[in-house]
VEXBA-922204 format. One record per residue (C-alpha): residue number from 1; x negated, y negated, z negated. Coordinates in nm, 4 decimals. Each point is the difference from the previous one (the first is absolute). Example, Ala and Ser with C-alpha at 12.3 -4.5 7.8 and 13.67 -1.06 7.14 Angstrom:
<rec 1, <-1.2300, 0.4500, -0.7800>>,
<rec 2, <-0.1370, -0.3440, 0.0660>>,
//
This chain:
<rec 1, <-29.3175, -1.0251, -8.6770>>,
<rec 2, <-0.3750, 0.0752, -0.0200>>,
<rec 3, <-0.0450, -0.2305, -0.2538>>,
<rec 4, <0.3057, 0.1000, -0.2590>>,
<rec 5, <-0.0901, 0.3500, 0.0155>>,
<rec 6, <-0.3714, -0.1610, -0.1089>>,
<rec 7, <0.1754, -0.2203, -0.3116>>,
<rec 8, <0.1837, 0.3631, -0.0666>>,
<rec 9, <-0.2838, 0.1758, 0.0047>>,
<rec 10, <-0.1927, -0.2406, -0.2242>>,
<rec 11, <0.2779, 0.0248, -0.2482>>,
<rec 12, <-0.0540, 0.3226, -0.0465>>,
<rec 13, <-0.3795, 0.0834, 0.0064>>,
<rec 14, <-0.0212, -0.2903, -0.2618>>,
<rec 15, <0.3026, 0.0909, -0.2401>>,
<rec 16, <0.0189, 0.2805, -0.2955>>,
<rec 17, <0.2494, 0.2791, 0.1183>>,
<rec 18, <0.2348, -0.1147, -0.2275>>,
<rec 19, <0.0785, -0.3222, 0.1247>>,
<rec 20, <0.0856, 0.2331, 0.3315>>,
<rec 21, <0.3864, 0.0500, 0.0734>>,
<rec 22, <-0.0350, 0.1334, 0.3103>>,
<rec 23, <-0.0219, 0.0939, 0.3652>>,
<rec 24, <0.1429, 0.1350, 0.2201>>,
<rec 25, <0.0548, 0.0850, 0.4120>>,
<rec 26, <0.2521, 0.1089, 0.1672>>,
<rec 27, <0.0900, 0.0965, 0.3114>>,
<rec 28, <0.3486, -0.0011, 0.1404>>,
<rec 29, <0.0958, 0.1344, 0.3542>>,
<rec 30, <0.3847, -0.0233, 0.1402>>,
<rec 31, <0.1515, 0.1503, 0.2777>>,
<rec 32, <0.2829, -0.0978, 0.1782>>,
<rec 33, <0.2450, 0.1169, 0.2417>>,
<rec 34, <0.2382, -0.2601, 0.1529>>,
<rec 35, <0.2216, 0.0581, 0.3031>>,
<rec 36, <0.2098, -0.2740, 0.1763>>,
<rec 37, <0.3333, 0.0350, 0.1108>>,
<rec 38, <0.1264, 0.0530, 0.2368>>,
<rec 39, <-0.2997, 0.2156, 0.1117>>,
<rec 40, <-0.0788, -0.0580, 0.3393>>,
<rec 41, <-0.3815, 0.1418, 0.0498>>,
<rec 42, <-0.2805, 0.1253, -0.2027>>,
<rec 43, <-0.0953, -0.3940, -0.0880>>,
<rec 44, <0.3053, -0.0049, -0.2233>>,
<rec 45, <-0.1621, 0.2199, -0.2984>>,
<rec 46, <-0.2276, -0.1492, -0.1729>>,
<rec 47, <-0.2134, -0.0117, -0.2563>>,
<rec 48, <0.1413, -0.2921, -0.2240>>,
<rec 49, <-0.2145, -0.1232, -0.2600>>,
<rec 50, <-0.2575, 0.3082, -0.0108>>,
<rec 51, <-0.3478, -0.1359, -0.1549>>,
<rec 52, <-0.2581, 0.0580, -0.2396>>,
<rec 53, <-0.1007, -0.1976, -0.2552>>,
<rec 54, <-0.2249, -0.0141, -0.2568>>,
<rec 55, <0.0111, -0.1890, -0.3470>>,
<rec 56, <-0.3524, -0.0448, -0.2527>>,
<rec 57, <0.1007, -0.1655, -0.3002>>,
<rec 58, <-0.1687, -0.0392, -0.4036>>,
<rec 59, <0.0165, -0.1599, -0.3018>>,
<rec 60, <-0.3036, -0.1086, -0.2401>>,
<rec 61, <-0.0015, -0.1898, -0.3136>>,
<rec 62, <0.2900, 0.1418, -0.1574>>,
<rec 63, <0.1505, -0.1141, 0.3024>>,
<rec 64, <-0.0493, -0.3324, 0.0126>>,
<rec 65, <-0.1973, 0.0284, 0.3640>>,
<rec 66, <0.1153, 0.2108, 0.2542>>,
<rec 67, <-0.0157, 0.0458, 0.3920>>,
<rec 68, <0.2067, 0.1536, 0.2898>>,
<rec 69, <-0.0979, 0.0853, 0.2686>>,
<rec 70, <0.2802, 0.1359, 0.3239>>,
<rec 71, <-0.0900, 0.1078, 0.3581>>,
<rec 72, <0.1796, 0.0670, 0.2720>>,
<rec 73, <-0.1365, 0.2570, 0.1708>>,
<rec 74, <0.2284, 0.1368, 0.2594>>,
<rec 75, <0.2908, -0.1427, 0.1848>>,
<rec 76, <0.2599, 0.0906, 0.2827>>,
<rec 77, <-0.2019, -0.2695, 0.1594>>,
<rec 78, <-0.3065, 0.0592, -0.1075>>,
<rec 79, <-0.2372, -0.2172, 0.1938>>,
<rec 80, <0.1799, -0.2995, -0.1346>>,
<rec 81, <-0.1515, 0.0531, -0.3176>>,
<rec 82, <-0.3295, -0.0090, 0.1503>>,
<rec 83, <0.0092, -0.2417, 0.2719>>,
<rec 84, <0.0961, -0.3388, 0.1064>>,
<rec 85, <0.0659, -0.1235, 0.3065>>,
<rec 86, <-0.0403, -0.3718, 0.0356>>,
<rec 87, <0.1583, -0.2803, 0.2408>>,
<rec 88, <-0.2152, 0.0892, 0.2914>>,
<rec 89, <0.0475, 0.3536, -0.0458>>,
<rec 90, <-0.3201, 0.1141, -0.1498>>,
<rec 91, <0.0176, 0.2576, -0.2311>>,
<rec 92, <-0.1696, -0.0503, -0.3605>>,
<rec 93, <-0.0737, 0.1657, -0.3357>>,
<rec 94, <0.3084, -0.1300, -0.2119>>,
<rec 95, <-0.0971, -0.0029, -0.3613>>,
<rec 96, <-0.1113, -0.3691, -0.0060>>,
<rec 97, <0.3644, -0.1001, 0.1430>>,
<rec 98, <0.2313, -0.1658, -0.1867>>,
<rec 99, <0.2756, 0.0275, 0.2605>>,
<rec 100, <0.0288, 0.3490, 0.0267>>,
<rec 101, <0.0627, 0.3350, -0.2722>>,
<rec 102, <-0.3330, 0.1978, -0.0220>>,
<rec 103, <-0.1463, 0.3220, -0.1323>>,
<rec 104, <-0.0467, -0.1744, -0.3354>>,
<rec 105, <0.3472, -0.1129, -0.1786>>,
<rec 106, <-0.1546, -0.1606, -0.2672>>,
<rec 107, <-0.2826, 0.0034, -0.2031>>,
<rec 108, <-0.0620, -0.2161, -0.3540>>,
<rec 109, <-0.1624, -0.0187, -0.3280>>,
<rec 110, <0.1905, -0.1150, -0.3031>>,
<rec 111, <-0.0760, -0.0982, -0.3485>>,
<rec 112, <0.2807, -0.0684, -0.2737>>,
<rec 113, <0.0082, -0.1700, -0.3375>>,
<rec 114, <0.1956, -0.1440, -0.2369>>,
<rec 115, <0.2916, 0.0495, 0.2245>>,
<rec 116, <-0.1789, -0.2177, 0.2574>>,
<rec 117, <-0.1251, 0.2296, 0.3667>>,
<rec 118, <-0.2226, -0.1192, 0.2773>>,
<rec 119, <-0.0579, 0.2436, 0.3045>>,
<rec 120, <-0.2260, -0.0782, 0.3087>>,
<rec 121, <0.0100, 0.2069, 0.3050>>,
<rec 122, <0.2090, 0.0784, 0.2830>>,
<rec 123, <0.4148, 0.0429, -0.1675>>,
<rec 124, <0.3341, -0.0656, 0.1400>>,
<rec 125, <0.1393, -0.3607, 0.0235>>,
<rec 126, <0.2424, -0.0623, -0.2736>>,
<rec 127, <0.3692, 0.0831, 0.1877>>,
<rec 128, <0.2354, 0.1916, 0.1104>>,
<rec 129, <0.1855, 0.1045, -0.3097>>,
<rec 130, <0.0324, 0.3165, -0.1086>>,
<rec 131, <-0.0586, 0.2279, 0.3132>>,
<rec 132, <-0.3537, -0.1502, -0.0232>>,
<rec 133, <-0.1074, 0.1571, -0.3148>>,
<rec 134, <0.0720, 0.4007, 0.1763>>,
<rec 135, <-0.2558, 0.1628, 0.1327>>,
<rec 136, <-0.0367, -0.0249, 0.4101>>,
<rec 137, <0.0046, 0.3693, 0.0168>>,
<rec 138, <0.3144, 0.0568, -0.2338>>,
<rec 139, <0.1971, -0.3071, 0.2041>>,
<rec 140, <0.1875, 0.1013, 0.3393>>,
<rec 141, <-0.0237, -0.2060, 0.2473>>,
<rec 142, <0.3277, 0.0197, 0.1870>>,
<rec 143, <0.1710, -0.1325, -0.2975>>,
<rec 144, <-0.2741, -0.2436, -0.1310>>,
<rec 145, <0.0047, -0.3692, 0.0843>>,
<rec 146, <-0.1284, -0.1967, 0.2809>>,
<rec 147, <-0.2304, -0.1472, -0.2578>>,
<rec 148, <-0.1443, 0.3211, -0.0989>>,
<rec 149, <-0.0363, 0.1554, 0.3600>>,
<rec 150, <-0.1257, -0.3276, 0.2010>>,
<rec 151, <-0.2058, -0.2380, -0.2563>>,
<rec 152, <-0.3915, 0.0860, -0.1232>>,
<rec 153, <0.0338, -0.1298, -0.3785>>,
<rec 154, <-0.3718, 0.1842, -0.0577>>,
<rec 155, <-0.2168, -0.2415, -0.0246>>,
<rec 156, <-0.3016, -0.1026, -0.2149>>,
<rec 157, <0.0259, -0.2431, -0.2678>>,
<rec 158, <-0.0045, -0.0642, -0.3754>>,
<rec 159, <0.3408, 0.0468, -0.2320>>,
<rec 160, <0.0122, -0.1698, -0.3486>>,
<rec 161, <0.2979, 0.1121, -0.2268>>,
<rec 162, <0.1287, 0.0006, -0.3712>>,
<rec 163, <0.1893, 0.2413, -0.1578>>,
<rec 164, <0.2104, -0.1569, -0.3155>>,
<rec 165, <-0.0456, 0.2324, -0.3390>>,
<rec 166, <0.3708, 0.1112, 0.0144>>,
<rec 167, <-0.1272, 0.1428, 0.3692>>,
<rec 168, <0.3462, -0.0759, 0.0928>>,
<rec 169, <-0.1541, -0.2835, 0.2353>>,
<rec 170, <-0.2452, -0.0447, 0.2257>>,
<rec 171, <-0.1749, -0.2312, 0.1993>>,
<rec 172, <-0.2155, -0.0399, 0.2798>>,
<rec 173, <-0.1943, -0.2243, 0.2521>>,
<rec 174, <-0.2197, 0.1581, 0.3245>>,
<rec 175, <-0.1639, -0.2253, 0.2953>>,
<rec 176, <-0.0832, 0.2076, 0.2791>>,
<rec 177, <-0.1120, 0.0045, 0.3356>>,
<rec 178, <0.2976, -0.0753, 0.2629>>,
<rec 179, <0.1465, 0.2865, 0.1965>>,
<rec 180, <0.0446, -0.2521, 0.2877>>,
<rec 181, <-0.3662, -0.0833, 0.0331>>,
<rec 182, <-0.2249, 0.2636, 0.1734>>,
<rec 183, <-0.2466, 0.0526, -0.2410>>,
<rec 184, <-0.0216, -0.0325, -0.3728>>,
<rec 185, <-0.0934, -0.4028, -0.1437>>,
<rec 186, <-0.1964, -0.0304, 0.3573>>,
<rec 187, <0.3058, -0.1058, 0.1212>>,
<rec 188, <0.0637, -0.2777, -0.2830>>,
<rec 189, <0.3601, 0.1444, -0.0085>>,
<rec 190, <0.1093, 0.0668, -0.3487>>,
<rec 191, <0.3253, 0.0964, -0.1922>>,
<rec 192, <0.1503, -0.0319, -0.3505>>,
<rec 193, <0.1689, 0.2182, -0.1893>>,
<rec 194, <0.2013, -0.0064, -0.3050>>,
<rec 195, <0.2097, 0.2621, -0.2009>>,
<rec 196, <0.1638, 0.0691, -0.2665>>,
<rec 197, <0.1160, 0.3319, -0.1653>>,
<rec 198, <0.2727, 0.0217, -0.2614>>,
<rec 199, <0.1601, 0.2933, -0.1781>>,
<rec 200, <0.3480, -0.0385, -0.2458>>,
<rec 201, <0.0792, 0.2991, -0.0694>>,
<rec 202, <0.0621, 0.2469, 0.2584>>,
<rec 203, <-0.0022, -0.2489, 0.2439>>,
<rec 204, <-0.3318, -0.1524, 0.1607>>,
<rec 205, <-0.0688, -0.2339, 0.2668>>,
<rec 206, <-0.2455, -0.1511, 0.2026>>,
<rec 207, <-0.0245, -0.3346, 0.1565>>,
<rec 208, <-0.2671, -0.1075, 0.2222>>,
<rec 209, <-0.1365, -0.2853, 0.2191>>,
<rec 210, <-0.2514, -0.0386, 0.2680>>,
<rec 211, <-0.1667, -0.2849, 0.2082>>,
<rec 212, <-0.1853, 0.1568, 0.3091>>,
<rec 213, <-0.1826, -0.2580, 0.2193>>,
<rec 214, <0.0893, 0.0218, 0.3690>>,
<rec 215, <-0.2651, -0.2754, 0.1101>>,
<rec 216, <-0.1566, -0.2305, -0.1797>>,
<rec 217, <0.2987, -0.2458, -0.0724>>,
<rec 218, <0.2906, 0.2710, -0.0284>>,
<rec 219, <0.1441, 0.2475, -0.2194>>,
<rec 220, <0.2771, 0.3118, 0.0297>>,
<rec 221, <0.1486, 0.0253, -0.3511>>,
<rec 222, <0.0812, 0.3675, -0.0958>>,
<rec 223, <0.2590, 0.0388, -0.2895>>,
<rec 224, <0.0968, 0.3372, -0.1539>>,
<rec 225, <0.2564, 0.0718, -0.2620>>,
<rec 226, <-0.0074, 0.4187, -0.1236>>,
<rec 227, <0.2789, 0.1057, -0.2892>>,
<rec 228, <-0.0080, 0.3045, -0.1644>>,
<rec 229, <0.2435, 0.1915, -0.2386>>,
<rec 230, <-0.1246, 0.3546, -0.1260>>,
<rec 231, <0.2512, 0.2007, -0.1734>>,
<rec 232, <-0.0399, 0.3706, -0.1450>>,
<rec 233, <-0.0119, 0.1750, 0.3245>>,
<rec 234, <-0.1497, -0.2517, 0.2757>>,
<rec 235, <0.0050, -0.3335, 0.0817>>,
<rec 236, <0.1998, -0.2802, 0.2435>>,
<rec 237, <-0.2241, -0.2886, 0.1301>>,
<rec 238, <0.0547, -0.2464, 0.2686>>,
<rec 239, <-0.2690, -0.1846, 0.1398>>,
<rec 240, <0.0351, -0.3884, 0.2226>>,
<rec 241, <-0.2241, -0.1571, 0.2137>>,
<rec 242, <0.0050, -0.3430, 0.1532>>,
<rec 243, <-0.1834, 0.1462, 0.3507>>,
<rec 244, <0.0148, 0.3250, 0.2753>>,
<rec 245, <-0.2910, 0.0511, 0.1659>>,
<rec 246, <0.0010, 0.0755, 0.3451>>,
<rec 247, <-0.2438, 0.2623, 0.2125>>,
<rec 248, <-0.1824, -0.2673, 0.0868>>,
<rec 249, <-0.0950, -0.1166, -0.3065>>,
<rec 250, <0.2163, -0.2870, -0.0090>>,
<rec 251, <0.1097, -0.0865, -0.3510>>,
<rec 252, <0.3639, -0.1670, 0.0226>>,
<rec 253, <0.0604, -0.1982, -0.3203>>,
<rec 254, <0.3581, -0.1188, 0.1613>>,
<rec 255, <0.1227, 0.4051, -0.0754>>,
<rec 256, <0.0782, 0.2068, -0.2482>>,
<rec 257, <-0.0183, 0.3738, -0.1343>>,
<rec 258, <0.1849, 0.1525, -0.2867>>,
<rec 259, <-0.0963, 0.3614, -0.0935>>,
<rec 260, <0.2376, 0.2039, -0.2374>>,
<rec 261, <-0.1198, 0.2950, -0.1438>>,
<rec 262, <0.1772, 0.2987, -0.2106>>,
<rec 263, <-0.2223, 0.2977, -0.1746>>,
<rec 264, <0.1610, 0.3097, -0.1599>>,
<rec 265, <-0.1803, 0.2628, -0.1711>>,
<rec 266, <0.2272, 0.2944, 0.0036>>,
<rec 267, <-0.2774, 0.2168, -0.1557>>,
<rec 268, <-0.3720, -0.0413, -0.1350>>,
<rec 269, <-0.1062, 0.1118, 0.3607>>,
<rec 270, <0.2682, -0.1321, 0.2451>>,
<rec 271, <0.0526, -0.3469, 0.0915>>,
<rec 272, <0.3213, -0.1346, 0.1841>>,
<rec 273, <-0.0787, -0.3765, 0.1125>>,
<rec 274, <0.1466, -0.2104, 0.2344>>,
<rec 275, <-0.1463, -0.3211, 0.1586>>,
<rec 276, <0.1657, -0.2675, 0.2601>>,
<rec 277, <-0.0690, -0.3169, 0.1567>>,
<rec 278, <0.0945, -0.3474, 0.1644>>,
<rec 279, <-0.2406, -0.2387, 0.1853>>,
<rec 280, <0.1269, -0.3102, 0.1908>>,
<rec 281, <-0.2641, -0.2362, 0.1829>>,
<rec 282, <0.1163, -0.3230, 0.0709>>,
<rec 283, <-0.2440, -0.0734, 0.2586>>,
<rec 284, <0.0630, 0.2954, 0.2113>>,
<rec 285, <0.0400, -0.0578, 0.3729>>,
<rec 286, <0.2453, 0.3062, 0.0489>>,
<rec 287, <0.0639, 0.2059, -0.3168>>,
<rec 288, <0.0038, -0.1266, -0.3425>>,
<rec 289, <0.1753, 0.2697, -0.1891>>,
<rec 290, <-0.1541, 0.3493, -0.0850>>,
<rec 291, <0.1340, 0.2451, -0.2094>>,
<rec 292, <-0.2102, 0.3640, -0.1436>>,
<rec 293, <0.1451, 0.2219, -0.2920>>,
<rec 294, <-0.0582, 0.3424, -0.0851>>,
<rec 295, <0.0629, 0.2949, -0.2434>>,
<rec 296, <-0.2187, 0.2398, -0.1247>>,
<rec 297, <-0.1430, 0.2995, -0.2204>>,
<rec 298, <-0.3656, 0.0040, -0.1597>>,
<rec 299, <-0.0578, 0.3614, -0.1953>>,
<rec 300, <-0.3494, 0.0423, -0.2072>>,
<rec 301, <-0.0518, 0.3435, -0.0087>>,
<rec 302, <-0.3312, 0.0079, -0.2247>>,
<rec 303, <0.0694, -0.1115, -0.3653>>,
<rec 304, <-0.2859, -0.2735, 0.0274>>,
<rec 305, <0.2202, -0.1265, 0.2788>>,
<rec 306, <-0.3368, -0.0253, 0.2665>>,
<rec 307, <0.2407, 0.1737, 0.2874>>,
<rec 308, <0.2764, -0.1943, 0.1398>>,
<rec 309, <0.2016, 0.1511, 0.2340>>,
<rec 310, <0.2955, -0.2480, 0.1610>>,
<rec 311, <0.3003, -0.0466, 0.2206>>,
<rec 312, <0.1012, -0.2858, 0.1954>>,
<rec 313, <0.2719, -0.0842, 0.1995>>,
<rec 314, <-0.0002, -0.4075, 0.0907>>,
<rec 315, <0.1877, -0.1820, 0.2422>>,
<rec 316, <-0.2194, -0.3588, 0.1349>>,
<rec 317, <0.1526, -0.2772, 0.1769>>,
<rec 318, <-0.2785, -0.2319, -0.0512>>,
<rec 319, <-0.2030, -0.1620, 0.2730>>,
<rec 320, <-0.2911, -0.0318, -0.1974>>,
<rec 321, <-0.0965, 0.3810, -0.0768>>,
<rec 322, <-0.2805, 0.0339, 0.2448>>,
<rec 323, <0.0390, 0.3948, -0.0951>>,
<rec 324, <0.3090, 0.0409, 0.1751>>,
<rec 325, <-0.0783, -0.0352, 0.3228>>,
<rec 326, <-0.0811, 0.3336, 0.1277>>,
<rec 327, <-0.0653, 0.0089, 0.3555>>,
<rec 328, <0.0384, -0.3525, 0.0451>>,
<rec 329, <0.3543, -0.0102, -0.1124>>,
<rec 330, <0.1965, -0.0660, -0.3327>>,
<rec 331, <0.1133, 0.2703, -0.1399>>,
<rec 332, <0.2584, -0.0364, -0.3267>>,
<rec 333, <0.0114, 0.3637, -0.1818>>,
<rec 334, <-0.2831, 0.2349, -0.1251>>,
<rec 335, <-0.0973, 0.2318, -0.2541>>,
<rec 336, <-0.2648, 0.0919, -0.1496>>,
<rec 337, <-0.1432, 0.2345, -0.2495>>,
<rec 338, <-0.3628, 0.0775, -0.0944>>,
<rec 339, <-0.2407, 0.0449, -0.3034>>,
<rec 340, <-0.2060, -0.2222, -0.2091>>,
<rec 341, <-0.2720, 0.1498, -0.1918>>,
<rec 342, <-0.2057, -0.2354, -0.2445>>,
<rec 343, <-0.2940, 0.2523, -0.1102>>,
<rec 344, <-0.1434, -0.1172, -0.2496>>,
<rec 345, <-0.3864, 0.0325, -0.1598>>,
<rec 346, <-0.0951, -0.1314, -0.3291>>,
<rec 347, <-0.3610, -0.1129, 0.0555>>,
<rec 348, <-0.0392, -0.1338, -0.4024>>,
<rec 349, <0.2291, -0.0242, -0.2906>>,
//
C-alpha cells in the first residue's frame, strides 16, 4: 500500500493541475441492529454487519491513471482483521496472509489507454457475478452467498483488460496470488481469472472463470454467471455459481448457488428490494441444501443519498452462514435495521 500511495503521490507533485481529476476520501460508518428469533438471551441481538470503512480513490491524466484505495477498519470481530492465528495456535499480524480478509480490502494502481487497462495491486479475484461488484458495507450478509461470506477473493496481483470502442464489451485477464496458500507468491500457489462483461440493451451480464491452485499439481475451478435486466424503476438480476463455500473454507465445486434478486424504487429516496437464495453441496456429509431470502426497505433521507437508513426481515436455512449461529446455535429469522453513512471529503478536484 506504501508504495501506491508513493506512485499517487508522484503523479501528482509531477503533473500540471489540469491533468488532475481528482481525489477524494471518504469515510463510511454503519450500524446495525440484528436480533434472532426466537430470542432466548441477550446473545441473540446483535450487531449484524456494523463496520467502518474507509475508501481513498483519484484520477490523473484525464483519467487515464487512477488508484483506490479501501480499509476495513472496524468489524463485529474486530481482531480478525488484525490478527492471524496459525496451525499451532500462535497469533500473528495478518496483512501478509493470503488466506484470511484483512484491514486492507484492496489496494491498486491503474493506467488505461486506448481502451486497453492494466492495474497492479491488491483487487478482488475475478467472480462471483454480480453481488461481487456491491460494496461490502451496502451487501447484507444474511442474504448474501456462501461465496461472499466464507471465501477471501482480496488478494494481490496484476489485472490486464480491454474495453471494445462500442464499450458494450469488455474483457479481462488477472493472475493472482492463491487464497489457499498462506501467504502471497511465497507459497507458489497461484490462480487465474477470466471475465467477461456484456451489455445489450438493458440487459448486462457477467461471466467469469477462475483457476486457484490448491498445491502444486491441483486446481478448484470457480465459475460465475451474473444477469442483469434494468428497467425504468429498478432492476431483476440473478446470479449462478458452480461452488458454496463452507465455514471452513472449503470450496465445493460439486454444489451450486443461484441468487435471484428484485429492486423497486417506489420513490427517488425509498427502495423496496428483495433478495433469495439456493445452495446445494454435493459433497456434504449431512446437509446439502440451504435456503436464505429476504425482503426489505432502504430510504436515503439526504438528497446526495450519503445516509441510508434500512429494514430487513430475512429468513436463512443455510448451513453455511457462519453469522447465524448465535450462541452456538442456528437460528433461521432476524431483522435488522441500521444506518450507513458514506461522508464524504473532496481532497482535490
Amino acid at each position: 500500500m506504501t508504495a501506491l500511495m508513493l506512485s499517487c503521490s508522484l503523479a501528482f507533485s509531477q503533473e500540471a493541475d489540469d491533468t488532475v481529476t481528482g481525489v477524494g476520501f471518504s469515510l463510511i460508518p454503519r450500524l446495525d441492529i440484528s436480533p434472532a428469533f426466537p430470542l432466548r438471551s441477550a446473545k441473540d441481538l446483535t450487531l449484524g454487519n456494523s463496520s467502518i470503512y474507509s475508501l481513498f480513490e483519484g484520477s490523473f491524466l484525464d483519467e487515464r491513471l487512477t488508484f483506490s484505495i479501501c480499509n476495513h477498519w472496524l468489524s463485529t470481530s474486530p481482531a480478525e482483521l488484525y490478527v492471524y492465528e496459525d496451525e499451532d495456535g500462535n497469533l500473528k499480524p495478518n496483512f501478509f496472509y493470503s488466506d484470511t480478509n484483512n484491514w486492507l480490502d484492496w489496494a491498486y494502481l491503474s493506467y488505461t489507454v486506448a481502451g486497453f487497462n492494466i492495474s497492479v495491486g491488491k483487487d478482488v479475484i475475478l467472480n462471483g457475478g454480480f453481488e461481487d461488484d456491491e460494496y461490502d458495507w451496502d451487501l447484507h450478509p444474511v442474504i448474501s452467498s456462501s461465496l461472499w461470506n466464507n471465501f477471501c477473493p482480496n488478494q494481490w496481483g496484476v489485472k490486464v483488460g480491454y474495453t471494445l470502442p462500442s464499450e458494450n464489451h469488455s474483457f479481462a485477464f488477472r493472475f493472482s496470488a492463491s487464497p489457499y496458500g498462506d501467504r502471497p507468491f511465497m507459497s507458489k500457489l497461484f490462480a487465474y481469472s477470466l471475465e467477461w462483461r456484456g451489455t445489450f440493451g438493458d440487459y448486462s451480464t457477467r461471466v467469469t472463470a477462475t483457476a486457484m491452485q490448491t498445491d502444486a499439481k491441483s486446481y478448484v475451478p470457480l465459475l460465475s454467471w451474473g444477469n442483469r435486466y434494468d428497467f425504468d424503476f429498478g432492476h431483476v438480476g440473478l446470479d449462478l455459481f458452480n461452488c458454496v463455500v463452507n465455514s471452513d473454507y472449503e470450496t465445493s465445486v460439486w454444489g451450486i448457488t443461484a441468487m435471484p434478486e428484485f429492486v423497486y424504487n417506489i420513490t427517488d429516496k425509498l427502495d423496496l428490494y428483495a433478495k433469495g437464495g439456493f445452495e446445494y453441496d454435493f459433497n456434504a456429509e449431512e446437509k446439502k441444501a440451504g435456503y436464505f431470502g429476504g425482503l426489505g426497505l432502504n430510504w436515503y433521507p439526504i438528497e446526495d443519498k450519503s445516509l441510508r437508513l434500512h429494514l430487513l426481515a430475512a429468513y436463512n436455512d443455510n448451513p453455511n452462514a457462519p453469522l447465524l449461529n448465535w450462541a452456538g446455535e442456528q437460528r433461521k429469522f432476524t431483522i435488522s435495521f441500521g444506518a450507513t453513512y458514506n461522508l464524504n471529503f473532496g481532497i482535490l478536484k
